[in-house]
C-alpha positions in Angstrom: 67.4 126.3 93.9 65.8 123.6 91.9 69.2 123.1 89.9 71.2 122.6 92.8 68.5 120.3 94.4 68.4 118.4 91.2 72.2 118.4 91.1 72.4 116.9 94.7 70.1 114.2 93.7 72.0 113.5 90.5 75.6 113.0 92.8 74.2 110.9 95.3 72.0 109.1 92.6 75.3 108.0 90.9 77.6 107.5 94.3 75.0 105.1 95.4 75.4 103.3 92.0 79.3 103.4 92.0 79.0 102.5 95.9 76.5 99.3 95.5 79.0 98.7 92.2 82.1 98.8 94.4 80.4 96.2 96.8 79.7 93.6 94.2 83.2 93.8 92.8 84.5 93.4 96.5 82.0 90.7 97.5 83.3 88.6 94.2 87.0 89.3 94.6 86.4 88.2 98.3 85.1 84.4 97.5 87.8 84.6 94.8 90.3 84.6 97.6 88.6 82.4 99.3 88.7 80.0 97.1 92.0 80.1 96.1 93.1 80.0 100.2 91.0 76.8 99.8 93.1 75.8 97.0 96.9 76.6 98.6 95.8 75.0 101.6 95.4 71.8 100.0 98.5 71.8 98.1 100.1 72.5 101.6 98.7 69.2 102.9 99.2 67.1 99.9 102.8 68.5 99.7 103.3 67.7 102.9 102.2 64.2 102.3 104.3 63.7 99.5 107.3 65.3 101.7 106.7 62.4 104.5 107.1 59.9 101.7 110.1 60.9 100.8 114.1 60.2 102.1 116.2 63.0 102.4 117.9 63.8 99.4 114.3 63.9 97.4 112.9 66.0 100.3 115.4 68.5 99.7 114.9 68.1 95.9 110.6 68.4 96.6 111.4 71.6 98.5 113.3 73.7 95.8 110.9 72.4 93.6 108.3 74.0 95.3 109.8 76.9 96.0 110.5 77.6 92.3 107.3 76.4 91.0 105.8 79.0 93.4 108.0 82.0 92.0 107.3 80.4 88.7 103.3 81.0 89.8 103.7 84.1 90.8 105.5 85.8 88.3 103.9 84.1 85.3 100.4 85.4 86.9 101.6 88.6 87.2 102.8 88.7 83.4 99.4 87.3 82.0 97.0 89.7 84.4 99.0 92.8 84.7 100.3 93.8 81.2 101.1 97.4 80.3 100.6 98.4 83.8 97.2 97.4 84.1 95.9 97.0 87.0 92.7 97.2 89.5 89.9 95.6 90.6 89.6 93.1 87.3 93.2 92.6 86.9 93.3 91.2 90.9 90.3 89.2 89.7 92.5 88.1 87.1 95.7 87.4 89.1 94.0 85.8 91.9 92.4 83.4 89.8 95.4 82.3 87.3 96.9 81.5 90.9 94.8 79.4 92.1 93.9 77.6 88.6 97.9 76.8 88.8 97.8 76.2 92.8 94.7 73.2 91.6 96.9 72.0 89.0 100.3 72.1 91.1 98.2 69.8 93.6 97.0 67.5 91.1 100.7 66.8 89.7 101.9 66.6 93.4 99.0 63.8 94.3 99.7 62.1 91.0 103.9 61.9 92.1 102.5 60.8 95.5 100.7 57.7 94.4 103.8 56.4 92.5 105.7 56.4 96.0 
């Protein structure tokens, strides 16, 4: 009886450690998309900005521009964070913060183009 007891204490001894693990890792991957929703919503406005500046013909240039440079984002992301199948919660930390390290630096080149018009 004192095995099993001990046993018992030993499983929820260690599922309380994974569970209080699991919530850190959650909590942290949670401000990471935070901040990278922080991030893409300011390269939406800027963007935007720069769009208004801009006649037609450029606007339509700016928008397949974008659209590429966001599959370009994406899939490059996905090829530095997620090699060989690799995946979970580090790899997501990974992926989500390559985006938004790209997604600051998009912003900055489009602010910089903005200032010339």
């Amino acid at each position: 009886m004192k095995k099993v007891i001990f046993g018992l204490f030993l499983f929820f001894s260690f599922s309380q450690f994974g569970f209080s693990q699991t919530q850190v890792d959650a909590t942290g991957e949670t401000e990471l998309y935070e901040a990278y929703d922080k991030a893409d919503k300011e390269l939406n406005k800027v963007y935007n900005q720069l769009k208004k500046k801009l006649g037609t013909k450029d606007q339509t240039a700016l928008v397949a521009a974008q659209k590429d440079w966001i599959k370009f984002r994406d899939s490059n992301c996905k090829f530095k964070c997620y090699s060989e199948g690799d995946g979970g919660v580090i790899a997501n930390k990974r992926y989500a913060d390559c985006r938004m390290q790209l997604t600051i630096s998009r912003t900055k080149e489009l602010k910089s183009l903005m200032n010339g018009f």
